[in-house]
C-alpha positions in Angstrom: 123.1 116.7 88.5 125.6 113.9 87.1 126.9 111.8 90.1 130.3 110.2 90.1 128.1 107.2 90.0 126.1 108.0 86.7 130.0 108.6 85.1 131.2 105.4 86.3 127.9 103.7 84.7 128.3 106.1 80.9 132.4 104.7 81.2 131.2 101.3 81.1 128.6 101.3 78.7 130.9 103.6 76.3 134.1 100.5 77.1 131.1 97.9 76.3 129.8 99.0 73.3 133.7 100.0 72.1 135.0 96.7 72.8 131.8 94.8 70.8 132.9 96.9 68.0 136.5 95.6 68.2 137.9 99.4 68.3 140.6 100.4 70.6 140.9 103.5 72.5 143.0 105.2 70.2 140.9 103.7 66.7 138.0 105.5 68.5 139.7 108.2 69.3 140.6 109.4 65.9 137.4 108.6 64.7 135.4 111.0 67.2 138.6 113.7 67.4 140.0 113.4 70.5 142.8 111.3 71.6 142.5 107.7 73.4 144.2 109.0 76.8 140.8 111.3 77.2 138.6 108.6 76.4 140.1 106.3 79.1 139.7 108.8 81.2 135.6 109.1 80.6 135.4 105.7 80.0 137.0 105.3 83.8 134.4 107.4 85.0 137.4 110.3 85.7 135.7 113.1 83.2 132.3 114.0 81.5 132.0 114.0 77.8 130.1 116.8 76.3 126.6 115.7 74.5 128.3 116.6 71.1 130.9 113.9 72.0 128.9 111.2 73.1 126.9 111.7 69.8 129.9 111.5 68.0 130.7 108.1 69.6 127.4 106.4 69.4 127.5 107.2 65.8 131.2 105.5 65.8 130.2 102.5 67.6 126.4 101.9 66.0 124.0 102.3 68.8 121.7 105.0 69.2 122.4 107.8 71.8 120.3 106.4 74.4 121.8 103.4 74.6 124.5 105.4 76.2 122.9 107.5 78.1 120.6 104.7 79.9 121.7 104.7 83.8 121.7 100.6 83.7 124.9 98.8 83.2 125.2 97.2 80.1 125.8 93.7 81.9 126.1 91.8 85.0 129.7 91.8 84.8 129.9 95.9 84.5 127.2 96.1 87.2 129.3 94.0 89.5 132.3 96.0 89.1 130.0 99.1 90.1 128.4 97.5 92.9 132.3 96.8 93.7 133.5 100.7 93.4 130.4 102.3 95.1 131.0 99.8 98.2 134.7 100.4 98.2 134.2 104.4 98.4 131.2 104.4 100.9 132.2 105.5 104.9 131.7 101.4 105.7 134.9 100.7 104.2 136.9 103.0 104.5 136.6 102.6 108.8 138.7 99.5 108.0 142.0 101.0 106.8 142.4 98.8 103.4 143.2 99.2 100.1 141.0 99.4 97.5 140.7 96.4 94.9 140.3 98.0 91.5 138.1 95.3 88.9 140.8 94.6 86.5 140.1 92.6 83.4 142.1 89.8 84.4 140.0 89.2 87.4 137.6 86.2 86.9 134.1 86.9 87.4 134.4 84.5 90.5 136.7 86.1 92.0 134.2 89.6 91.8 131.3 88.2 92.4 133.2 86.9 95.7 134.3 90.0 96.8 131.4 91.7 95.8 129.3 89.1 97.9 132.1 90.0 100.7 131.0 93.6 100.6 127.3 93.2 100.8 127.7 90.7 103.9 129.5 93.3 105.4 126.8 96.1 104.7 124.3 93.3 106.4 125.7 93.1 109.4 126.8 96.7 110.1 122.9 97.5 109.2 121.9 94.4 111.3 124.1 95.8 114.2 122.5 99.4 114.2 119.0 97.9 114.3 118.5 97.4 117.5 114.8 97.2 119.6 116.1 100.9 121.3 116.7 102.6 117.8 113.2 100.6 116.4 111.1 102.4 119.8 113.2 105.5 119.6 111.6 105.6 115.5 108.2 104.6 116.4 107.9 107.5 119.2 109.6 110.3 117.0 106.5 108.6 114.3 103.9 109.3 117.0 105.1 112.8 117.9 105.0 113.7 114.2 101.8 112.5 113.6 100.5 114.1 116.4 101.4 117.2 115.8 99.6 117.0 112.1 96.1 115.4 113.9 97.3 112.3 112.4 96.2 113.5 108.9 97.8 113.1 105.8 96.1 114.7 103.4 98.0 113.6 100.1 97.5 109.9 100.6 93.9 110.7 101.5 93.6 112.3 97.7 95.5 109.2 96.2 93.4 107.1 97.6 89.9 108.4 97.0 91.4 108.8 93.1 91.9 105.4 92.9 88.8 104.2 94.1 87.4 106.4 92.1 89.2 104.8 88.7 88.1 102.0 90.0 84.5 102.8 89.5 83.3 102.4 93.4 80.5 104.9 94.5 78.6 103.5 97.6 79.0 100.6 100.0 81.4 98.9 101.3 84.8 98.6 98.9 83.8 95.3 97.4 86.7 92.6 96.5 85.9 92.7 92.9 86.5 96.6 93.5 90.1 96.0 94.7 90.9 93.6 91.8 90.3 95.9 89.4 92.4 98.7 91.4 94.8 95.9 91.5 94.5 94.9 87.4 94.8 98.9 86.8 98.1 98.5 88.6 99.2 95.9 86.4 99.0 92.9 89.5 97.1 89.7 89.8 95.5 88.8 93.1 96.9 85.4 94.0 95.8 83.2 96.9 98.1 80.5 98.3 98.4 78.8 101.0 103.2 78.5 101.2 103.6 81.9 102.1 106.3 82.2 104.0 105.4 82.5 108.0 107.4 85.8 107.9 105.4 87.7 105.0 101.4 89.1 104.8 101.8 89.2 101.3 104.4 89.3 98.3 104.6 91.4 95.3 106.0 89.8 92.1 107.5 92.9 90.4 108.7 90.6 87.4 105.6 89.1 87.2 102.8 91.5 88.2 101.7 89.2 91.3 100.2 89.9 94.3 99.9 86.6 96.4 97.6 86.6 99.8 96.9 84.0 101.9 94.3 82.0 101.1 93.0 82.3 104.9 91.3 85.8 103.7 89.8 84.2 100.4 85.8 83.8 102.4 85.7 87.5 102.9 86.3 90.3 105.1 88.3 93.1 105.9 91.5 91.4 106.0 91.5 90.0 102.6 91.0 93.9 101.4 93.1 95.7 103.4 96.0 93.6 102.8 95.5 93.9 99.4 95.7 97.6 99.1 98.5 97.5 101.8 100.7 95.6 99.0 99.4 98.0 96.5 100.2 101.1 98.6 104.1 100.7 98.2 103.4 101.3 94.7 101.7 103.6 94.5 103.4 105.6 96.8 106.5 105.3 95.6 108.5 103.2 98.6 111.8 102.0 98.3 114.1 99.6 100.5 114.0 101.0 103.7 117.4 101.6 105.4 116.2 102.4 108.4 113.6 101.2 111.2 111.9 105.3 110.7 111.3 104.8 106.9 110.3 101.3 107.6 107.8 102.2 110.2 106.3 105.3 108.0 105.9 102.9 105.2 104.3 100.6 107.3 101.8 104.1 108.4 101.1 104.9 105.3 100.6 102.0 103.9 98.2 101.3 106.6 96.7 105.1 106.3 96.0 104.1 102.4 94.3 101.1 102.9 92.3 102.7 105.4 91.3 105.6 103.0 90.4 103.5 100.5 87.9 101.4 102.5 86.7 104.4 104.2 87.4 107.3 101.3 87.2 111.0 102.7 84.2 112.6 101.4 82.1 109.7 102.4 83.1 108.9 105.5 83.4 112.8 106.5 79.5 112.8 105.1 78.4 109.9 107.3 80.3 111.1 110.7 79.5 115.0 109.8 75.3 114.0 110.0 75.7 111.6 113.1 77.5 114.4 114.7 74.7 116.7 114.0 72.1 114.1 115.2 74.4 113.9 118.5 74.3 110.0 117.8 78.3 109.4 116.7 79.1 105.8 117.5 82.4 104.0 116.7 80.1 100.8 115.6 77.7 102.2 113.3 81.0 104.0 111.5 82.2 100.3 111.2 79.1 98.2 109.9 78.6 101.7 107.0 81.7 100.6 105.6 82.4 96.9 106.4 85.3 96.9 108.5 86.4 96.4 111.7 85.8 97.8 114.3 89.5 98.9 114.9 89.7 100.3 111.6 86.9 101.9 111.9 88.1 103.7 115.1 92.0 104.5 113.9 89.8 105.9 110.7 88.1 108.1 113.3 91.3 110.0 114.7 92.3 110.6 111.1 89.4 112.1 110.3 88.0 113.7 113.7 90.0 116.9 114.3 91.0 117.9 110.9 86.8 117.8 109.7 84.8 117.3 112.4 86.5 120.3 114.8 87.2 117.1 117.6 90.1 116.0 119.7 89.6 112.4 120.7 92.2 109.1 121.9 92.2 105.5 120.6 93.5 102.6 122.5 94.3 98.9 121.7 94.7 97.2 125.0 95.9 93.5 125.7 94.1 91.5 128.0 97.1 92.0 130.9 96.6 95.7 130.1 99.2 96.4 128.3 98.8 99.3 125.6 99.8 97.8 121.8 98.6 100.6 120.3 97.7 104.6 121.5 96.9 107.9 119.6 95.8 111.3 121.6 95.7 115.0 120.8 93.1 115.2 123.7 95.4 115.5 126.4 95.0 112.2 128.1 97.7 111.2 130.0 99.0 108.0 128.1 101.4 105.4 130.3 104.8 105.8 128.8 108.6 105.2 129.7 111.6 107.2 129.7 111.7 107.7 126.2 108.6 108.6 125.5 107.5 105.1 124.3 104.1 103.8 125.0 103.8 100.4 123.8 103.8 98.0 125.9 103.2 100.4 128.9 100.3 99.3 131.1 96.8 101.6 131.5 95.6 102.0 134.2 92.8 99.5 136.1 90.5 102.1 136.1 90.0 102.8 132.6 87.3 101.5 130.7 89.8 100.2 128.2 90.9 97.5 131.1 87.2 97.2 133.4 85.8 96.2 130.0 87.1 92.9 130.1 84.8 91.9 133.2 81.8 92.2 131.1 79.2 89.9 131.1 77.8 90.5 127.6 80.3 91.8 125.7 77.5 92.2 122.1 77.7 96.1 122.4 80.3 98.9 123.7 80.5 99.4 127.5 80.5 103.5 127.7 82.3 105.2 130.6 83.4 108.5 132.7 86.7 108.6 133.9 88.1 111.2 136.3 92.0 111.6 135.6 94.2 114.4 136.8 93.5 116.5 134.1 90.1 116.1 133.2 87.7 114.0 132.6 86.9 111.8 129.7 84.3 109.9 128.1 85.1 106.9 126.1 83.6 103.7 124.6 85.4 100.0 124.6 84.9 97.0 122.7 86.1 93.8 123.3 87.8 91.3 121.0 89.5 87.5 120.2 92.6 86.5 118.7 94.4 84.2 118.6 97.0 85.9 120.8 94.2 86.4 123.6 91.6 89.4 123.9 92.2 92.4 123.6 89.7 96.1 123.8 89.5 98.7 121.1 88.8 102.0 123.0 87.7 106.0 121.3 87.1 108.8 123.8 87.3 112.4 123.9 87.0 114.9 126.9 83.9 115.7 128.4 82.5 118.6 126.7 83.0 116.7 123.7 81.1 113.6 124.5 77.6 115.5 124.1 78.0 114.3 120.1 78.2 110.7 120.9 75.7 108.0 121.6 76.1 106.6 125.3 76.8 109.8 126.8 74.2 109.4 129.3 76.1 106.5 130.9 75.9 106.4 134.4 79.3 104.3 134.7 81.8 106.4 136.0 85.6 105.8 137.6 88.5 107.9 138.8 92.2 107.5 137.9 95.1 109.0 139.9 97.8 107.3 137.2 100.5 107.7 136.6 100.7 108.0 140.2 101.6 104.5 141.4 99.4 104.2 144.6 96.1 104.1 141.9 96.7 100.9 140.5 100.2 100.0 140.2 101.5 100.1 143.5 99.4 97.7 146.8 98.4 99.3 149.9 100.6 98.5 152.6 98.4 97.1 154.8 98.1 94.1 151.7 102.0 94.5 151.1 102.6 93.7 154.3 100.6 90.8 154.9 101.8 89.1 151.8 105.3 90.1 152.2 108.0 87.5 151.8 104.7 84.7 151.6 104.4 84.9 148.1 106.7 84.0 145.0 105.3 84.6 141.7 107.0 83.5 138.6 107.4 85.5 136.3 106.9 84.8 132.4 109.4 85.3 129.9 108.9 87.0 126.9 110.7 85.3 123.3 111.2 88.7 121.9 113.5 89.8 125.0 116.3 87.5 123.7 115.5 87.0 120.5 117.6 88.7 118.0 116.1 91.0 115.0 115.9 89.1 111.8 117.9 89.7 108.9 116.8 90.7 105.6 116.2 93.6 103.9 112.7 94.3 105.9 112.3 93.8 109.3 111.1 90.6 110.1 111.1 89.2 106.7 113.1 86.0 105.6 114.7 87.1 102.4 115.4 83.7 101.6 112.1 82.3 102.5 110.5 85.0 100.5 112.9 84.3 96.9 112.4 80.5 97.8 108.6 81.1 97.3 108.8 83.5 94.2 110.8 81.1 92.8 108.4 78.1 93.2 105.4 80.3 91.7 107.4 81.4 88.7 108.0 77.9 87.7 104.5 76.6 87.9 102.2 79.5 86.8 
């Protein structure tokens, strides 16, 4: 299908290519047989030529066919005064009642690349305005409901993926680095390290250039180093665009995630490894992890993609912060998650009870603590490992219900705990007997969180300093 703005693009390339010939409308009219009213009309965008016609003119003017037909304008100028008609006829500006400003030739390029730079601070802000932390929480639930109901499986990336690593020529072990250079080299990219990226970006993808710079941080090894490679990869591959919206942001930012995580943990393996320690009854979160080389978070979120769809099993992954509060949650196994009005769970707290908090008051924290808990619809086994950041500990925990524990190691754990949430009076709420004693005694000050009054960032990716990030490409093209 031709859009209007395809025939506003053809009109200018047909004026460009006219004009470099030194022909007027009417010259070129009588050589192609029509008269030069009908070509100002096509060349205005108003009416579409027929292919015999546009033949008839690239012949007239010496350029091949294609040179019409190409969907790029045929210079900055012309794309300017298309950027300029496509803003002027979108719903943005029409809401403000004013005329339209046609791109005469007497108007300076200045002047247009004002107006035009008018127009796209406008688009900014009316897309700044919309994205708000309500819409951003409102995306990411409708995410988790979607994924939910498709046992957080996708099976298309997971046959991308295990292609690629494939090509790549990766059989056994762990995904080497040399293994994601060369996915990267069949790409076409470069795996740079430096150490200026901007504080707002992972990494950066030179399109121009075919560059792929990481920090420099990840250059002694790891998982990190890896994954965010492939991440950067993944928008390629997959085909991502601008996002123009928090929900396509946030499902780029899944499946980017999903790819990297197939790639280091590719389906037919990984399905192989869990499928025998299921049959040995010995599954374990932590040999899944050290098979592969990752950690042990990735190793777990790999397990809910992989769980129900081949291995018949319904299961729940938590990452907990060290005051409790949930950063990250999956479950198809009915376990009552913490969440607010909305049906957001970030940032909701678990409950005390659950091994994902009562891990923290471990002693030796080498191993996974393993753990019963009774809840008010069922119970559920589950196992908890601890971790350090920078931003303070935190506990990665996998559990299923009980009939399904019999397949994992630590099943015969003895620990065991009961959990009225979300009814208040389990953890959330004090006894009165301790309200009352500490009743108007007490006045604890309460911290503040940045983000609550800190604005969203501009830019065309959430959290991501445009300018920052052109600054630094533009450094890095001059020197290498």
């Amino acid at each position: 299908m031709v859009t209007s703005s395809d025939l506003a693009t053809l009109g200018h390339r047909i004026r460009h290519f006219r004009t470099r010939a030194g022909l007027t409308l009417d010259t070129l009219g009588e050589s192609v047989g029509v008269t030069g009213s009908q070509l100002s009309l096509i060349e205005n965008g108003k009416r579409e030529p027929k292919l015999s016609l546009l033949t008839a003119i690239a012949d007239a003017v010496n350029v091949p066919l294609t040179d019409l037909l190409t969907r790029e304008p045929p210079s900055r100028r012309a794309a300017l005064e298309l950027e300029l008609l496509d803003a002027q006829a979108g719903p943005l500006y029409s809401t403000l009642g004013l005329p339209a400003v046609k791109p005469s030739r007497g108007m300076s390029d200045e002047t247009l690349e004002a107006i035009v730079g008018l127009h796209r601070e406008l688009q900014r802000r009316a897309t700044e305005a919309i994205a708000t932390p309500e819409e951003a929480r409102r995306a990411n639930t409708e995410l988790r409901a979607l994924m939910r109901s498709r046992d957080n499986y996708l099976p298309d990336i997971e046959k991308v993926a295990e292609e690629r690593v494939t090509a790549a020529g990766h059989a056994t072990g762990a995904l080497t680095h040399r293994t994601v250079g060369i996915m990267a080299e069949q790409l076409g990219f470069e795996l740079l390290y430096v150490n200026d990226l901007p504080n707002s970006a992972r990494s950066i993808t030179d399109l121009e250039n075919g560059r792929i710079y990481l920090p420099p941080a990840s250059i002694p090894g790891g998982h990190g180093l890896r994954s965010m490679a492939l991440q950067a990869m993944a928008h390629r591959i997959l085909g991502h665009t601008v996002p123009t919206s928090y929900a396509q942001f946030l499902r780029q930012r899944l499946e980017i995630n999903y790819f990297a995580a197939c790639c280091l943990m590719p389906q037919t393996r990984a399905v192989a490894f869990l499928t025998q320690a299921k049959k040995d009854r010995n599954l374990a979160v932590e040999d899944f992890r050290d098979a592969f080389g990752v950690t042990h978070e990735a190793a777990g979120l790999r397990l809910t993609n992989l769980a129900t769809s081949q291995l018949d099993m319904r299961l729940h992954f938590l990452r907990v912060n060290d005051e409790g509060m949930l950063q990250k949650g999956y479950e198809n196994d009915g376990l009552p998650l913490p969440s607010d009005v909305t049906g957001s769970i970030e940032g909701q707290r678990v409950c005390r009870k659950w091994s994902a908090r009562s891990a923290f008051a471990r002693r030796n924290r080498t191993t996974e603590q393993y753990q019963f808990t009774d809840t008010p619809v069922g119970t559920f086994w589950c196992s908890t490992q601890t971790g350090t950041t920078d931003a303070g500990e935190y506990s990665i925990s996998v559990g299923v219900p009980f009939d399904e524990a019999k397949w994992f190691r630590g099943r015969e754990t003895q620990r065991r705990a009961e959990s009225q949430c979300p009814d208040e009076s389990c953890c959330q709420r004090p006894s009165d007997e301790l309200s009352e004693k500490w009743r108007d005694k007490s006045w604890p000050s309460a911290r503040l969180h940045t983000q609550v009054l800190a604005p969203l960032p501009s830019g065309r990716f959430p959290g991501v300093d445009d300018n920052e990030v052109y600054d630094f490409l533009d450094r890095h093209a001059a020197t290498e």
